[in-house]
C-alpha positions as CSV (number, residue, x, y, z in Angstrom):
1,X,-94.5,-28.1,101.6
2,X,-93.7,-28.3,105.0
3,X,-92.0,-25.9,107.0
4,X,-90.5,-25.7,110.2
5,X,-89.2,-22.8,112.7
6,X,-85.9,-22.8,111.6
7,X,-86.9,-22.3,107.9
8,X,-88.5,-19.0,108.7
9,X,-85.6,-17.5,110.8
10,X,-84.0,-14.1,109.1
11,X,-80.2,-13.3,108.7
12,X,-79.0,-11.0,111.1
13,X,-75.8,-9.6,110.2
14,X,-74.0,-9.0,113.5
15,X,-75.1,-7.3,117.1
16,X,-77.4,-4.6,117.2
17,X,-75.3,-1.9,119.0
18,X,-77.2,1.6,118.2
19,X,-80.2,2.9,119.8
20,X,-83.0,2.9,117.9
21,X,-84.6,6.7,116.8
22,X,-87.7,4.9,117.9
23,X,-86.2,2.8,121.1
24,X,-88.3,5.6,123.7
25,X,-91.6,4.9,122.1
26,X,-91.2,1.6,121.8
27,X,-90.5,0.8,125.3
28,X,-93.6,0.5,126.7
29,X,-95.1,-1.5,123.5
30,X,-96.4,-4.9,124.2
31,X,-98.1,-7.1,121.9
32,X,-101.7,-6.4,121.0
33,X,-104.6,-7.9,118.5
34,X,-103.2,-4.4,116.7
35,X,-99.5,-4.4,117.0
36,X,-96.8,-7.2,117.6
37,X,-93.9,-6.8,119.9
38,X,-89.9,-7.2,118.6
39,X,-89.6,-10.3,120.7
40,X,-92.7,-11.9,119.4
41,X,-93.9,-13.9,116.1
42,X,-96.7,-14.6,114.0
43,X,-97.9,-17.8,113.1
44,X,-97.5,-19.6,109.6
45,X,-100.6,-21.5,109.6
46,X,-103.9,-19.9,111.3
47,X,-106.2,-22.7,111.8
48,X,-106.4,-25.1,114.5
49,X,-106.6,-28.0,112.2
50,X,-102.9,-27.0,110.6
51,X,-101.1,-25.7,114.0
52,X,-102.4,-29.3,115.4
53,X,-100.9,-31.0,112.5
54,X,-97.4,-29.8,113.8
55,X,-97.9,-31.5,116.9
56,X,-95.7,-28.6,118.7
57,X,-95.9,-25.9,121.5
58,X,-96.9,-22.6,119.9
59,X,-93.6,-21.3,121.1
60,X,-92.0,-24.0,118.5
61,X,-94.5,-24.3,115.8
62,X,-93.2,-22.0,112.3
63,X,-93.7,-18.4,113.0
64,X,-92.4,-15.3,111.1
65,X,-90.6,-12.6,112.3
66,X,-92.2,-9.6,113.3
67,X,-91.5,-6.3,111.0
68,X,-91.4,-3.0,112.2
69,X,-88.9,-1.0,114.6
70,X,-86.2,-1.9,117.0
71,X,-85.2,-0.8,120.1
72,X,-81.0,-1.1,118.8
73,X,-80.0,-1.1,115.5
74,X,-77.3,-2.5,113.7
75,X,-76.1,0.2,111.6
76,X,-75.1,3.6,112.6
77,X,-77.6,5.9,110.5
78,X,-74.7,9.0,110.4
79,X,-72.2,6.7,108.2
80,X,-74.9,4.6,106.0
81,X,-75.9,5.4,102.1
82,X,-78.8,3.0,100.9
83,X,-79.4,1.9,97.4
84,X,-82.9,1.3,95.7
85,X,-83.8,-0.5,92.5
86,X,-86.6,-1.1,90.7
87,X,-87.2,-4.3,88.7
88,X,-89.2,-6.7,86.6
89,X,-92.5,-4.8,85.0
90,X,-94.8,-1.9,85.7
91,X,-97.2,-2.2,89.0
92,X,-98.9,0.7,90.7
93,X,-97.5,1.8,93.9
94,X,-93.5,1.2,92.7
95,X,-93.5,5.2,93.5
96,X,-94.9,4.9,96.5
97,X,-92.5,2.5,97.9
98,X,-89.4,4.5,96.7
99,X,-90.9,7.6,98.5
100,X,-91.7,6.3,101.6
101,X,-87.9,4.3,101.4
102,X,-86.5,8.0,101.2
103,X,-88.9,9.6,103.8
104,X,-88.1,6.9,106.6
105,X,-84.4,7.0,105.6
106,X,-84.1,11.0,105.7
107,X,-86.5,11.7,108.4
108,X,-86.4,9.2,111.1
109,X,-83.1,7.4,110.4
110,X,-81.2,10.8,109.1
111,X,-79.6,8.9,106.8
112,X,-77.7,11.8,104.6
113,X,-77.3,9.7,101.2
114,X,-79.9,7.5,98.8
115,X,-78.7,6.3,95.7
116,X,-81.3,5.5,93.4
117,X,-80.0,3.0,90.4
118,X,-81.5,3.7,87.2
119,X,-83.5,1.2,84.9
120,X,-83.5,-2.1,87.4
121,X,-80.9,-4.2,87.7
122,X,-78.9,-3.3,84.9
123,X,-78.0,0.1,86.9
124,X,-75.9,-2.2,88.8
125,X,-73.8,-3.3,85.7
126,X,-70.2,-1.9,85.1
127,X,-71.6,0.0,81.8
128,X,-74.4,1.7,83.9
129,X,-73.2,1.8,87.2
130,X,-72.7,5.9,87.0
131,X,-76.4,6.4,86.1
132,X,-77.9,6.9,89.5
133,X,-80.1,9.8,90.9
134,X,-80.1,11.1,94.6
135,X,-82.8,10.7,96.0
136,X,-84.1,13.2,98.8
137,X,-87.2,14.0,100.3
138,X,-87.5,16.8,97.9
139,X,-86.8,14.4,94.6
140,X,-89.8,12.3,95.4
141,X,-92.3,14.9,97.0
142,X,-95.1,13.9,94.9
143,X,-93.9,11.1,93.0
144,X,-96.4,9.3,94.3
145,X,-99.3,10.3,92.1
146,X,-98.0,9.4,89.4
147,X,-97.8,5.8,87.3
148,X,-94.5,3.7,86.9
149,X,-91.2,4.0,88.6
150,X,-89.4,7.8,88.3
151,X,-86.0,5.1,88.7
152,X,-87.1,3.0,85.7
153,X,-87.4,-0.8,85.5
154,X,-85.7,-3.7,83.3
155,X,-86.0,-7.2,82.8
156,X,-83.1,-10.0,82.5
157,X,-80.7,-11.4,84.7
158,X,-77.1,-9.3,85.6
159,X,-73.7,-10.9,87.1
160,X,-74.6,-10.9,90.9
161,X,-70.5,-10.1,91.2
162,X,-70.8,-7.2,89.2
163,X,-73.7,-5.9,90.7
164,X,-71.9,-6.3,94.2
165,X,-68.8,-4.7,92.8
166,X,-71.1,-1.4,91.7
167,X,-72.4,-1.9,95.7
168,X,-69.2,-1.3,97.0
169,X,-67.9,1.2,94.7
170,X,-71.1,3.3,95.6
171,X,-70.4,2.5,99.5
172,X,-73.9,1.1,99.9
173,X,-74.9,-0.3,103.2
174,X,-78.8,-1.4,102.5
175,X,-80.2,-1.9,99.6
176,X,-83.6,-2.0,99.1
177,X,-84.8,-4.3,95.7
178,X,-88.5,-3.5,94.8
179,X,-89.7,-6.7,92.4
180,X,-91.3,-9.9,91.7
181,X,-90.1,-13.1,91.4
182,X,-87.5,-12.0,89.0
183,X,-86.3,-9.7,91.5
184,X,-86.3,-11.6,94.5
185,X,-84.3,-14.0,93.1
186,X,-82.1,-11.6,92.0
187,X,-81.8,-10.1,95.3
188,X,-81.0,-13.8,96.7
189,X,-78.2,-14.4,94.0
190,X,-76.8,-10.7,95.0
191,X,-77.3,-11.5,98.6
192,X,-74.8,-14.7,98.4
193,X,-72.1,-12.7,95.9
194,X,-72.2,-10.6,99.2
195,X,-71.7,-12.7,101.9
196,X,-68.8,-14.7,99.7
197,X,-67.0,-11.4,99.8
198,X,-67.8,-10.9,103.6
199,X,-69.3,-7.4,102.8
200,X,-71.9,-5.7,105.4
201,X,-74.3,-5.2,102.9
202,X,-77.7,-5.5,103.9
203,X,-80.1,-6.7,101.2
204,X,-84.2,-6.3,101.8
205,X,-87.4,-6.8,99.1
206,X,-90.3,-5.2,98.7
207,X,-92.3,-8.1,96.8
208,X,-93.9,-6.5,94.2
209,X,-96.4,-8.5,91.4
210,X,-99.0,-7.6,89.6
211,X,-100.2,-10.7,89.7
212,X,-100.8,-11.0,93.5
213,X,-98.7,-14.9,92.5
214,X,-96.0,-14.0,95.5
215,X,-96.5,-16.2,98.4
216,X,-96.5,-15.8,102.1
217,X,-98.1,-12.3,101.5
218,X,-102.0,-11.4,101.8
219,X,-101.7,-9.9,98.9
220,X,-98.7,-7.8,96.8
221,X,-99.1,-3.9,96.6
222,X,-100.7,-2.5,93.0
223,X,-103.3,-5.5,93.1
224,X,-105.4,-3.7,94.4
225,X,-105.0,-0.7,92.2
226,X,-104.8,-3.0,89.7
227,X,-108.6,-5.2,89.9
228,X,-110.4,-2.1,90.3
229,X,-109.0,-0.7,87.0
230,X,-109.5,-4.0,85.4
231,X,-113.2,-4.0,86.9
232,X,-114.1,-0.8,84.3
233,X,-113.3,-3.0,81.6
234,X,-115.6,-5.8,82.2
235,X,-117.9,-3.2,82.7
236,X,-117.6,-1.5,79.9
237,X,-117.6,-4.2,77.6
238,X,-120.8,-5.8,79.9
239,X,-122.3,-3.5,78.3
240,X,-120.9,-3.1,74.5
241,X,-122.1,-6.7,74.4
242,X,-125.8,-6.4,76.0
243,X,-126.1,-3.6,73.3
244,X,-125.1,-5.4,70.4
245,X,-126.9,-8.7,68.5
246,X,-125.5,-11.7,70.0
247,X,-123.2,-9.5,71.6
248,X,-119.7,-11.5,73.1
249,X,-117.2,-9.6,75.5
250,X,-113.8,-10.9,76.4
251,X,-112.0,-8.8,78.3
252,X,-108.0,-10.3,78.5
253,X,-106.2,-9.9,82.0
254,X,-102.9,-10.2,83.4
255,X,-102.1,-13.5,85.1
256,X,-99.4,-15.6,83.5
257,X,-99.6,-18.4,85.9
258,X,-102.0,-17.1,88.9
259,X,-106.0,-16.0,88.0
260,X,-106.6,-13.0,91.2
261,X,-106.5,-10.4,89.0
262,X,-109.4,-12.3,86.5
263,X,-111.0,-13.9,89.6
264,X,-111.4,-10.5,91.6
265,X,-112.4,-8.1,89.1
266,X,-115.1,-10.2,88.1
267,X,-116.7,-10.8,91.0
268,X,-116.3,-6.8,91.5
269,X,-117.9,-6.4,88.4
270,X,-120.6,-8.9,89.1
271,X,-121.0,-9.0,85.3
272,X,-119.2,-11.6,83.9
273,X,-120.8,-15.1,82.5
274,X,-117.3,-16.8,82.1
275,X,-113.6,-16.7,84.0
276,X,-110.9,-18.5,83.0
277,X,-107.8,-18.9,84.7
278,X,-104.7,-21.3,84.3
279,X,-105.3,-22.8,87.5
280,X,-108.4,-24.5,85.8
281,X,-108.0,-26.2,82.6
282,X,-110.9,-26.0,80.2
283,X,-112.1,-27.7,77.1
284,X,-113.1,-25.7,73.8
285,X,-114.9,-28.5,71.8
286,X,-118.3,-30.6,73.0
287,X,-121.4,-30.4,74.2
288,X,-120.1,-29.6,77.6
289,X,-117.4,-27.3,76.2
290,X,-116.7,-23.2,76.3
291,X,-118.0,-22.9,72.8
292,X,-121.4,-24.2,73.7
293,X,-121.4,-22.7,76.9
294,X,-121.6,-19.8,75.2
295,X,-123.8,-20.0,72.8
296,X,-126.2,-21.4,75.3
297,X,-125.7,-18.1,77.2
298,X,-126.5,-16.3,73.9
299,X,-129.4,-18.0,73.0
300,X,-130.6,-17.7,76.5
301,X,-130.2,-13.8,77.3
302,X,-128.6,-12.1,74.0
303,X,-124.8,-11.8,74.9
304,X,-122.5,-13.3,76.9
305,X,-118.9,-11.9,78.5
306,X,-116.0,-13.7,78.9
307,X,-113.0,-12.5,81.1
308,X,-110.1,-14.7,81.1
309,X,-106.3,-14.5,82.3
310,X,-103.7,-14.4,79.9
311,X,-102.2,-17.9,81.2
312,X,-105.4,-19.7,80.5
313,X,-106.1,-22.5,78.3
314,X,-102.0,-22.9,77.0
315,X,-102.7,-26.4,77.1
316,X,-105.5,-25.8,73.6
317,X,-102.5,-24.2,71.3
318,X,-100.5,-27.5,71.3
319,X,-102.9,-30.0,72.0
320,X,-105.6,-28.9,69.7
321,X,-102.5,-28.0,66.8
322,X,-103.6,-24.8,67.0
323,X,-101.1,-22.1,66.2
324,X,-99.0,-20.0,68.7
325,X,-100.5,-16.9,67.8
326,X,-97.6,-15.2,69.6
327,X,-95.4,-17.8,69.0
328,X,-92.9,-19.6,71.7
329,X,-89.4,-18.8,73.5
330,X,-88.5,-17.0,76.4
331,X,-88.5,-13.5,77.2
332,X,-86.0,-11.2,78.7
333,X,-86.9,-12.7,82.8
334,X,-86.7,-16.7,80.8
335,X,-90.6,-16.8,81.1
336,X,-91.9,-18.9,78.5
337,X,-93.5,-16.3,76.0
338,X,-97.5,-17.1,75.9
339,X,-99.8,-18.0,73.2
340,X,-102.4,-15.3,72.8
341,X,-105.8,-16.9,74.6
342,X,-107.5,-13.6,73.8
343,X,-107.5,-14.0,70.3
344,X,-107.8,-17.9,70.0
345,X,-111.4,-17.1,72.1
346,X,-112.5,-14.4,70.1
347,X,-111.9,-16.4,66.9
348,X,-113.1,-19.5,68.0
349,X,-116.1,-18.5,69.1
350,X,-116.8,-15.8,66.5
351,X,-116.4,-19.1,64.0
352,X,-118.8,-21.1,66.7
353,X,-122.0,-19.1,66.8
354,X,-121.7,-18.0,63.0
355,X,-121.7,-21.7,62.5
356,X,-124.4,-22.2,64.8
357,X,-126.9,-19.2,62.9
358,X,-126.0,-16.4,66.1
359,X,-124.0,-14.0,63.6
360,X,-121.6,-12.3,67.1
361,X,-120.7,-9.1,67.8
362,X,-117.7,-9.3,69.3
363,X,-115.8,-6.9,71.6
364,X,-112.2,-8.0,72.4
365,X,-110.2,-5.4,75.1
366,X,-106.5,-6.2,76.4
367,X,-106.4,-3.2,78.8
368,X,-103.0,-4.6,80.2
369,X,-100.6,-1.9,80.0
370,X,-103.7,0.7,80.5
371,X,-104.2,-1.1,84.1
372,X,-100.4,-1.6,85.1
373,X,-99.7,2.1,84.2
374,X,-101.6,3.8,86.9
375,X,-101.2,5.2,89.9
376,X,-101.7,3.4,93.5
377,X,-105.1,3.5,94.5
378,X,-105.6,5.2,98.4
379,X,-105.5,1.7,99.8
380,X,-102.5,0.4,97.8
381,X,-100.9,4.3,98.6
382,X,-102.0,2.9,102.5
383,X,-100.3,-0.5,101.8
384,X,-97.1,0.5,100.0
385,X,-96.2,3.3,102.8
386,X,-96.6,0.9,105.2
387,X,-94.4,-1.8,104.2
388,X,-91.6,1.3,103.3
389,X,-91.6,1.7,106.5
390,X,-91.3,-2.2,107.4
391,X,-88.3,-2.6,104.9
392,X,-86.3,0.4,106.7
393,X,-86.9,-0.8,109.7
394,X,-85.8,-3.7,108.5
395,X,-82.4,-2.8,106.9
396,X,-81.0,-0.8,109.5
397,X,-81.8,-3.7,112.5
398,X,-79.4,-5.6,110.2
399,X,-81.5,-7.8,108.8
400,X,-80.9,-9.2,105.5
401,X,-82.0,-11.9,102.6
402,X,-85.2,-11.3,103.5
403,X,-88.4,-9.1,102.3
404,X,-91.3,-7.7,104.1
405,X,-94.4,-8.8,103.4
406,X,-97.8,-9.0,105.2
407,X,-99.0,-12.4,106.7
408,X,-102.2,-13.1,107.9
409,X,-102.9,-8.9,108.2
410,X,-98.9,-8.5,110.4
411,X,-96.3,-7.3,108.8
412,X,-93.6,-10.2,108.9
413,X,-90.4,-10.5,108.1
414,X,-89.8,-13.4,105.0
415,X,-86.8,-15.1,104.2
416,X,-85.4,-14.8,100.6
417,X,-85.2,-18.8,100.3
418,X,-89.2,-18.7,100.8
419,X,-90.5,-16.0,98.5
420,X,-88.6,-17.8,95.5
421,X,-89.8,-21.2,96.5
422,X,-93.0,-21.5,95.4
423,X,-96.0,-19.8,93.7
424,X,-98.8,-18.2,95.3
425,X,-102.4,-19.1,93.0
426,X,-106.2,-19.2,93.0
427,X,-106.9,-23.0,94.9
428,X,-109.5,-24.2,92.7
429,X,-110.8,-25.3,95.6
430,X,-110.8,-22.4,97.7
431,X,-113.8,-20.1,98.7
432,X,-112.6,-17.4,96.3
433,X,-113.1,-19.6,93.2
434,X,-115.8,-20.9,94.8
435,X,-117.2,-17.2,95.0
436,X,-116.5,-17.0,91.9
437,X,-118.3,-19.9,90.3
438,X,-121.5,-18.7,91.9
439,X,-121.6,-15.3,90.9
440,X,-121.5,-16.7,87.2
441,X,-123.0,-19.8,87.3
442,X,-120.6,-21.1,85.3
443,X,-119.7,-25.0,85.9
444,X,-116.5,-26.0,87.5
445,X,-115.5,-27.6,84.8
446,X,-117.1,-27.4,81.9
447,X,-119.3,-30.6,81.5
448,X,-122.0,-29.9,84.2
449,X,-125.6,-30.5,83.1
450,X,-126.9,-28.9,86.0
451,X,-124.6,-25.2,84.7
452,X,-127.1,-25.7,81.3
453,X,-130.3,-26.0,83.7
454,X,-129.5,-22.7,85.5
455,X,-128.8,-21.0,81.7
456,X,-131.8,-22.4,80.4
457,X,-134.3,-21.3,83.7
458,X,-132.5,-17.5,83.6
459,X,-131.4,-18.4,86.6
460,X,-127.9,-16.6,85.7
């Protein structure tokens, strides 16, 4: 995909005519290796190789906005009310993000009135429109030690019209849409129901995801959070299986169609033999297959652990006959629903190594909800603050159908058009996969003789 200047430009939504709360302190700012001035921009692409390939001054090659505060502002904070919604599922730091919305409204912007809209996006429907909270400084105190949203979160798509029409009946201003994909699409159809009525209705993200899959981001807020949980897992089942008589672990991770979660907690754990992700297809059946992969680790040091995403290996139910174990359709955000890899492993190769004279013992965890459920860890608490502060900064300089985000460690301003175009996964060609197959030794794909060598020599 190639992208150019103009494709990275934010919506303003008129002349910024207000001083800033911040305009003294900001005065004498300049840009820094640390900080990045109003007038300046970062650059999409960060090697020499990929800026050459433009074949443009740096003042003309694709750049991002810089986030953070302005010296004028659009709106005037006295007259504004903001909105906040949560959407899409559960990810640590959601609260985090709503309290430091509230505390940068109320405290630096004093703007008097936050509305927050109950249970996603279907608080902005006609039938639910009137379930809202206030939120103030004192609401959300320490909401941010605890798991979930305190506004609640829903799935499934709403009439961008309606949701505009609750807008204006609330007299929002800025409105502040916390989500993944799901979301920010969402917040894009809601965005152009609101320009075709001509409303001055600003419209920010916060791109939230569990599964890091969000691109032009370093990483999404709760992934963090989120690994390290997952990393106690693999642990503990590291060492259910070492314990146990041919012992097998699996250990089943979020990741519908990106592997960081998988990918990341294993190499944190440094324990696993085996990561699968849906970036990398693998074969069950063979001599080079996962099945003897695994029994070759077996016979070689007593147990093996698998950790694998949940997208992995969907390609094996249909072309193998095998059944959906969770059946097909769609659920309530049109994602196609997935067949269950975690127990299609855990039978297979319990069936496998009886076959083969290893009698398993198996241990099977799906710790999903038990790692989405928590609360932010201190960096994601670090991380979600942060770009808070970003988004009302953001909102009140009039910018709009956009989200913040951080790119290449600045905090950039992204238009909605780019965080729905694409998905952000594991390169299996990238260092982190390649990190990845050397901690576990485990072949690229799984047919490489030299993968059996290293089993064989206890090299792994």
């Amino acid at each position: 995909m190639t992208l150019h200047l103009d494709d990275l430009r934010v919506r303003l939504l008129g002349e910024c005519r207000y001083d800033s709360p911040f305009a003294e302190v900001l005065s004498t700012k300049r840009t820094s290796p640390h900080y990045v001035a109003e007038g300046d921009r970062v650059l999409l692409e960060d090697t020499v190789a990929m800026l050459a390939e433009h074949s443009l001054p740096s003042v003309q090659a694709p750049s991002f906005e810089a986030a953070g505060p302005r010296r004028k502002i659009y709106f005037d904070p006295a007259r504004v009310t903001a909105g906040i919604v949560t959407c899409g599922g559960l990810c640590p730091g959601l609260n985090n993000v709503i309290r430091g919305l509230v505390q940068e409204l109320s405290v630096h912007y004093r703007v008097k009135r936050i509305v927050g809209f109950r249970n996603g996006l279907q608080g902005l429907t006609a039938a639910h429109r009137d379930d809202t909270v206030e939120l103030t400084p004192e609401v959300v105190r320490d909401i941010h030690n605890l798991g979930g949203t305190i506004l609640g979160s829903s799935r499934g798509g709403q009439d961008a019209d309606e949701m505009v029409e609750t807008l204006a009946l609330h007299g929002v201003d800025v409105m502040f849409v916390i989500g993944g994909d799901g979301g920010m699409r969402a917040a894009t159809f809601l965005s152009g129901a609101i320009r075709a009525r001509g409303l001055d209705i600003a419209v920010i993200g916060v791109p939230k995801t569990i599964d890091n899959d969000l691109p032009f981001t370093d990483q999404s807020f709760g992934f963090q959070s989120a690994f390290a949980r997952a990393t106690d897992f693999i642990s503990a089942v590291s060492v259910e299986a070492a314990a146990s008589p041919n012992g097998v672990g699996i250990v089943k991770l979020m990741g519908r169609h990106s592997g960081f979660i998988a990918a990341y907690a294993a190499l944190a754990a440094n324990s696993a033999d085996v990561v699968l992700i849906p970036e990398v297809p693998f074969a069950l059946d063979g001599d080079d297959g996962l099945l003897a992969h695994v029994e070759r680790l077996v016979r070689a040091k007593g147990f093996a652990v698998v950790v694998v995403a949940e997208g992995a290996g969907q390609d094996l139910f249909d072309a193998h006959g095998l059944p959906q174990l969770n059946g097909r359709g769609t659920d309530a955000s049109g994602n196609v629903k997935l067949g269950n890899i975690g127990e299609l492993l855990r039978t297979s190769i319990e069936a496998h190594l009886t076959a083969a004279g290893l009698a398993p013992t198996m241990r099977y965890i799906d710790p999903s909800y038990a790692i989405r459920s928590i609360p932010a860890n201190a960096y994601d608490s670090v991380y979600c603050l942060r770009l808070a502060h970003a988004a009302v900064h953001a909102a009140m300089a009039g910018r709009t159908e956009a989200a913040v985000a951080r790119w290449r460690r600045r905090f950039v301003h992204v238009p909605f058009s780019l965080m729905t175009r694409r998905r952000n996964q594991v390169d299996p060609d990238g260092d982190l996969w390649m990190s990845v197959l050397e901690t576990t030794c485990q072949p690229a794909e799984f047919g490489a003789v030299a993968a059996r060598e290293r089993i064989s020599s206890g090299f792994c």
